[in-house]
Structure formats: structure tokens, C-alpha cells
ZAGU-961640 format. One record per residue: x, y, z of N, C-alpha, C, O in turn. Coordinates in steps of 0.001 Angstrom, whole numbers, plus 500000, padded with zeros to 6 digits. Layout:
<pts>
XYZXYZXYZXYZ/...
</pts>
This chain:
<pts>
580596854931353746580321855086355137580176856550355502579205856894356176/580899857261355181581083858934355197579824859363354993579193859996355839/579262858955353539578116859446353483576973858697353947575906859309353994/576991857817354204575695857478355257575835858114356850574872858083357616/577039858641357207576887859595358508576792861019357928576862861886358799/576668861409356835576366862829356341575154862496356394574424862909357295/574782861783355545573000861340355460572196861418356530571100861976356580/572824860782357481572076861000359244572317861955359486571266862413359934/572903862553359515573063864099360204572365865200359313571930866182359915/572237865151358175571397865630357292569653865922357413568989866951357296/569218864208357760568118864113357892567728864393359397566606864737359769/568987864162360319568466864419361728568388866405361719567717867078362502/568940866736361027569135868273360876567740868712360401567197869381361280/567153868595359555565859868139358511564558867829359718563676868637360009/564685866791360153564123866575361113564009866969362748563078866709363510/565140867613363007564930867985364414563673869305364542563188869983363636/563459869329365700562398870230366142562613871108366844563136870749367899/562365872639366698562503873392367389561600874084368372560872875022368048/561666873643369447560350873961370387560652875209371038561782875640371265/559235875918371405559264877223371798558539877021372624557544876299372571/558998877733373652557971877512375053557375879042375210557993880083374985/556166878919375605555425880430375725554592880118377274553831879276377751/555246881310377655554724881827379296553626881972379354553162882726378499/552452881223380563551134881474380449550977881776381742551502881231382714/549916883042381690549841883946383282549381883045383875549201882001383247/549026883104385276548061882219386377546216882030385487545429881170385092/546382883463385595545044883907385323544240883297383685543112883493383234/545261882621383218544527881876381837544750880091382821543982879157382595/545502880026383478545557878643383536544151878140384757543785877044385182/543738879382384963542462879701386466541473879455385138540869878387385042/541312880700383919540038880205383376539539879150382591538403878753382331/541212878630382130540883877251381837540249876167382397539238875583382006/541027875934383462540355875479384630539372874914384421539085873783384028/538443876426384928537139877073385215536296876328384271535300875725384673/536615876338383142535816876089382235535378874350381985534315873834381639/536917873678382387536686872518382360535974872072383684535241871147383334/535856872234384764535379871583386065533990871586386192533326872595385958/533454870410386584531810870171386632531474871329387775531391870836388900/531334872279387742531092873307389194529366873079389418528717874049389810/528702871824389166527456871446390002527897870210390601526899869610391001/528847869632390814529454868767391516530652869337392968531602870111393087/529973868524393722531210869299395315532117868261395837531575867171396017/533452868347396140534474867763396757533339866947397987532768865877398196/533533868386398586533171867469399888531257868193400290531122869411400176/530568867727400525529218868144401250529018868809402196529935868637402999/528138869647402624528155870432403718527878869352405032527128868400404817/528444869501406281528561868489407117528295868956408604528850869831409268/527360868165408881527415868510410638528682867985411589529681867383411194/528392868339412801529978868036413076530245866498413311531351865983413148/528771865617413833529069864135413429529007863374412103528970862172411840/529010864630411262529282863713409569530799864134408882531366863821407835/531046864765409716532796865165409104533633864034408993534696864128408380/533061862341409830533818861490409427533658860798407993534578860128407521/532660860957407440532196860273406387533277860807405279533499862012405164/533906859865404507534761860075403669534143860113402089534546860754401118/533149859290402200532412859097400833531448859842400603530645860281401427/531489860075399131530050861707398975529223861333399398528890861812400482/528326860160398739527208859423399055526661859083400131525431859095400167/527543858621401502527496859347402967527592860338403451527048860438404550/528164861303403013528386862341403661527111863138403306526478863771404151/526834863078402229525214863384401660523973862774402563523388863450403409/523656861395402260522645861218403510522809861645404505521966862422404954/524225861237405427524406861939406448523600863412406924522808863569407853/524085864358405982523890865385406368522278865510405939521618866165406745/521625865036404911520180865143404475519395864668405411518309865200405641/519960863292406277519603862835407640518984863354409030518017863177409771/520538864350408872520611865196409645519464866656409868518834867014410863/519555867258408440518670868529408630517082868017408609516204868864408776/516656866328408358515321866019408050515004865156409983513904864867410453/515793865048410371515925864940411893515593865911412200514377866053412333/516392866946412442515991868282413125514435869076412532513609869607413273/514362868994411357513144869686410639512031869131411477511167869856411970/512075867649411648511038867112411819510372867131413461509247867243413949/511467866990413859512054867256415689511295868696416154510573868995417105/511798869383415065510706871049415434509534870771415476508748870901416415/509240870066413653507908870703413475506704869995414542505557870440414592/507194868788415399506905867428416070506350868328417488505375867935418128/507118869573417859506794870232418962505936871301419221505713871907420270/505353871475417740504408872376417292502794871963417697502548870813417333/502161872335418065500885872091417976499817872269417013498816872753417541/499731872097416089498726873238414878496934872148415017496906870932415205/496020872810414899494816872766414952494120872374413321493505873231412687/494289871267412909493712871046411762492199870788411982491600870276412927/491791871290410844489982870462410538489927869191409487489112868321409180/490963869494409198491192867579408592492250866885408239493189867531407774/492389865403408361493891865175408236494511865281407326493991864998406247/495744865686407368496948865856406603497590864934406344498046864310407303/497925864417404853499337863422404408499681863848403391499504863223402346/500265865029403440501176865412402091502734865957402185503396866362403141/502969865830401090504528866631401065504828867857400227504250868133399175/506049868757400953506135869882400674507605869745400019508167868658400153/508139870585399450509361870629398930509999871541399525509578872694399441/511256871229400325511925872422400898513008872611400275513544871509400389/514009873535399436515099873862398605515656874573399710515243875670400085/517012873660400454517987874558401391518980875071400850519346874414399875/519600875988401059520790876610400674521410876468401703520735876705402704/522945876029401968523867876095402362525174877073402034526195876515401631/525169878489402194525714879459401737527606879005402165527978878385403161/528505879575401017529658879179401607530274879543402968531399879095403188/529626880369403999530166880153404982529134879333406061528974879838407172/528485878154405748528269877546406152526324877692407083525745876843407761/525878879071406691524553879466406957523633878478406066523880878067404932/522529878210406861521752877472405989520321878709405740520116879628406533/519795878551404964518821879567404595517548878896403719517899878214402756/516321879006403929515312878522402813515480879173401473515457880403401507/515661878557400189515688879074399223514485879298399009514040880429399208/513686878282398557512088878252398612511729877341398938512504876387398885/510178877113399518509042875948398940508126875540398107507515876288397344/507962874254398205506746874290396879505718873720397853505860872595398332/504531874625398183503687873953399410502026874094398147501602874842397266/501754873219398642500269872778398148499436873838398751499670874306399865/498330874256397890497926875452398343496617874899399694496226875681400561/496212873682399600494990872947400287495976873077401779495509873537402822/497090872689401670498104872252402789498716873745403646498739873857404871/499056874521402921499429876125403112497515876694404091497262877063405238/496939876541403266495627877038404141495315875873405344494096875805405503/495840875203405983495447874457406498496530874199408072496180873582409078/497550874723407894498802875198408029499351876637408094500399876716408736/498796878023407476499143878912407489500549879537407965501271880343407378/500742878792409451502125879199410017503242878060409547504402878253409910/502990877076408887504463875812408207505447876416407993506528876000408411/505297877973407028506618878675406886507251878988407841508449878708407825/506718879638408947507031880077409995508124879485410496509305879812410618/507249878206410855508319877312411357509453876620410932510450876251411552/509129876511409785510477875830408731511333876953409096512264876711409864/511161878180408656511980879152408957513321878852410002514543878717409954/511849878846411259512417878347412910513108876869413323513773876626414330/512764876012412289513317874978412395515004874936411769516014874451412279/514856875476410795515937875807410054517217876423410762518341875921410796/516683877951411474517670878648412188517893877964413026519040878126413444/517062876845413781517640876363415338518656874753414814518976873875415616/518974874740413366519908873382412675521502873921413899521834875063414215/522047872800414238523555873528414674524386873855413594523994874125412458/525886873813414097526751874371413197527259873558411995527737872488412371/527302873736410682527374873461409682528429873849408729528445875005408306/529163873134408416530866873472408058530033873005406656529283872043406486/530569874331405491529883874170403923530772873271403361531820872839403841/530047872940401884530711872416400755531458873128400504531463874355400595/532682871946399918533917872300398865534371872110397648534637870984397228/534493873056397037535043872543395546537013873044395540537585874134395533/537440871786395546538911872404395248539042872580396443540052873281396502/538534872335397916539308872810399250538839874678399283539635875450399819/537893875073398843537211876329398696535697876508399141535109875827398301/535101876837399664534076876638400499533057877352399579533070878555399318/531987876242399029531002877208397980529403876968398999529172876551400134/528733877385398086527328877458398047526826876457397682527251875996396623/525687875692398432524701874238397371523521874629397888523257875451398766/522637873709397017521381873763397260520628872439397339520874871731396363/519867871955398127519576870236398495517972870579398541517483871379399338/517214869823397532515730869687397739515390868755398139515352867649397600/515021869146399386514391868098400745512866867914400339512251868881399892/512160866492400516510505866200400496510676866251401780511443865446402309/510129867020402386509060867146404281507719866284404117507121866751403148/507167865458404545506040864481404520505373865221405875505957864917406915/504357866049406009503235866644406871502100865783407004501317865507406095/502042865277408469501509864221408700500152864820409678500764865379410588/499164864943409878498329865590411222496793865137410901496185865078409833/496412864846412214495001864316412169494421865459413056493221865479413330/
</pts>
């Protein structure tokens, strides 16, 4: 009996583990992080102030895509432009939503038949753009970043 409790204590001696714990700064557990997180994916979407209820991305996304293709269209609707022939095409508008919540044209992709036909469209996108209301940005982590949303504009004119 003696020695089968030497034996255990032997092998538990043999076997135990000695763990070492090592201190890790903030700043490695930040770039770890960093490295793992999808950062083209956002918590929450940039939101007008009647889409702040939407809890789900996928709403809160139309919502707000809703929203700036309402207003875009609302401008360009008050415009008068003088065509010599009708128009049915689409333009590509790339918005930026900067993290404090500015919206800005990144670029367009305008058809060059449609651009000559149109000359001032930028203009107004421009103007349509600045007159969007206030716009609370995307979040990653509860941190307010930058996105970018490529809108189709459908230019309609006879």
C-alpha cells in the first residue's frame, strides 16, 4: 500500500505542470485584434435619424440606401436640364460616409453619351449630396469609421 501512494505521488510529481504566465501589453492584444477582425464589415451602418431604429444590418442598410436615393432623386427631380434626346441610363455614384458622419462623392462612373448630354449631373449630385440631412456614421467596435456604398442613379429625361 505504501508504495502504491509513493507511486502516485511520484507520478503526480512527474506529471504535474508548471505554468508560467507572461504579461502581454495592451498594445499586442490591439494588434492582434486588428489582425483578426473583418474591418470591411460595420457593427452598425451609417444612419439617418429615422433609421437609428433599425436594429438589423440589412435594414439599417436599405434604410439608409433608401434614404440618400430619396433625396438624390428629390434634387435631381427639381432640376430642369434641356435634353435633345431621351435619356434611360444609369450612373454609378460611390458615397463616402467619412467617420464623422460627412457624406462626400468618392466618384462616378458616368457614360460619356450621358455626361455630354447632362454636362451639369455632377454639379448637382454634388448639390444633392450636400443638401442629404444629418448622418450619424458607421461603427466598428462602437468607433465611428469611414464606408463607402455604390449607389446605381437611373437618369430618366425626355
Amino acid at each position: 500500500m505504501f508504495r502504491r501512494s509513493l507511486l502516485a505521488i511520484a507520478v503526480l510529481a512527474v506529471f504535474s505542470c508548471n505554468f508560467e504566465t507572461k504579461k502581454i501589453s495592451s498594445e499586442e492584444v490591439l494588434e492582434l485584434e486588428s489582425r483578426t477582425l473583418n474591418w470591411k464589415e460595420v457593427d452598425e451602418y451609417p444612419a439617418f435619424e429615422n433609421c437609428q431604429n433599425e436594429t438589423e444590418l440589412r435594414a439599417a442598410r436599405e434604410c439608409f440606401e433608401r434614404e440618400v436615393a430619396e433625396n438624390i432623386y428629390a434634387y435631381l427631380s427639381k432640376q430642369q436640364p434641356v435634353v435633345t434626346e431621351s435619356i434611360d441610363d444609369t450612373l454609378y455614384l460611390y458615397l463616402e460616409i467619412n467617420s464623422s458622419g460627412r457624406p462626400e462623392i468618392d466618384s462616378v462612373q458616368i457614360d460619356s453619351t450621358l455626361n455630354n448630354q447632362l454636362p451639369e449631373l455632377r454639379l448637382w449630385l454634388n448639390q444633392s449630396i450636400d443638401s442629404l440631412p444629418k448622418i450619424y456614421p458607421a461603427s466598428k467596435r462602437g468607433v465611428p469609421v469611414s464606408t463607402v456604398f455604390k449607389m446605381p442613379i437611373v437618369i430618366k429625361a425626355e
